[in-house]
C-alpha positions in Angstrom: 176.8 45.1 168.1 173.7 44.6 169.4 172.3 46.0 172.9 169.9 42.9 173.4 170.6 39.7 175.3 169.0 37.5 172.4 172.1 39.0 170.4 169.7 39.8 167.1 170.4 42.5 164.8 168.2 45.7 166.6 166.3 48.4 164.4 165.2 51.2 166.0 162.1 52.0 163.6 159.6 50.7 161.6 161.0 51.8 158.1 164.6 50.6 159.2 163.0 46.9 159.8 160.9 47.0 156.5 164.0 47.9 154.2 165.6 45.3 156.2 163.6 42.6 155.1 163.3 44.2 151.3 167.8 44.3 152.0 167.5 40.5 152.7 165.1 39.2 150.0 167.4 41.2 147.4 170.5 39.9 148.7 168.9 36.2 149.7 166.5 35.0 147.0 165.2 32.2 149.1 165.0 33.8 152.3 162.2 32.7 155.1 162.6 36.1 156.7 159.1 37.6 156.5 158.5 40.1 159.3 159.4 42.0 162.4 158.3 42.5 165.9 159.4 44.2 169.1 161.2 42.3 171.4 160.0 42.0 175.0 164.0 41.8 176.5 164.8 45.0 174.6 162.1 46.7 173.1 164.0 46.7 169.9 162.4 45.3 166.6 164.2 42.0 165.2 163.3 40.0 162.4 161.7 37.0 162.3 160.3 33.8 159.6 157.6 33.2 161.9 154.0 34.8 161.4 152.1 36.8 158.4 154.4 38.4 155.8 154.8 42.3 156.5 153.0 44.1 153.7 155.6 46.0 152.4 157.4 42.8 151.5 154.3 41.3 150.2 153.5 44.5 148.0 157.3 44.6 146.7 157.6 40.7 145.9 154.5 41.3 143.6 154.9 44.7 142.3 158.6 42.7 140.9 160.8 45.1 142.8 162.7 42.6 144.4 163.8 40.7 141.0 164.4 44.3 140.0 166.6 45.0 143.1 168.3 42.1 142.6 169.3 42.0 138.7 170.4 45.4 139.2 172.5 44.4 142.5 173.9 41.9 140.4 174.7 44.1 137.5 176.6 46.3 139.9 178.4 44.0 141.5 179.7 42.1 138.1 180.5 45.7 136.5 182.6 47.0 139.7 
């Protein structure tokens, strides 16, 4: 449950907000979630699709690791 009034999903550190995002574009292919910032109601980090992709998203969408991430999500979930 989250602590903030804007009810978003809270992370409490920088890595836990970038493997967030990596989490989302594994899971969601399509996804316009691009970044983080902290919130000025909680002082919490949130997600957002607005602004500059964060650059450990950027570096991970061209390095492949998200199509990696998600054939071998898929894998696992179709063999379990």
């Amino acid at each position: 449950m989250s602590d903030c009034p804007s009810r978003k999903i809270i992370f409490y550190t920088e890595q836990e907000a970038k493997e967030a995002l990596i989490r989302i574009h594994v899971k969601y292919q399509n996804s316009s979630t691009r970044a983080f910032y902290t919130c000025d109601q909680c002082g919490h980090l949130h997600l957002t699709s607005s602004g500059d992709m964060d650059n450990t998203l950027k570096q991970a969408q061209q390095a492949g690791r998200i199509d990696q991430l998600s054939e071998s999500d898929h894998w696992t979930r179709k063999l379990s």
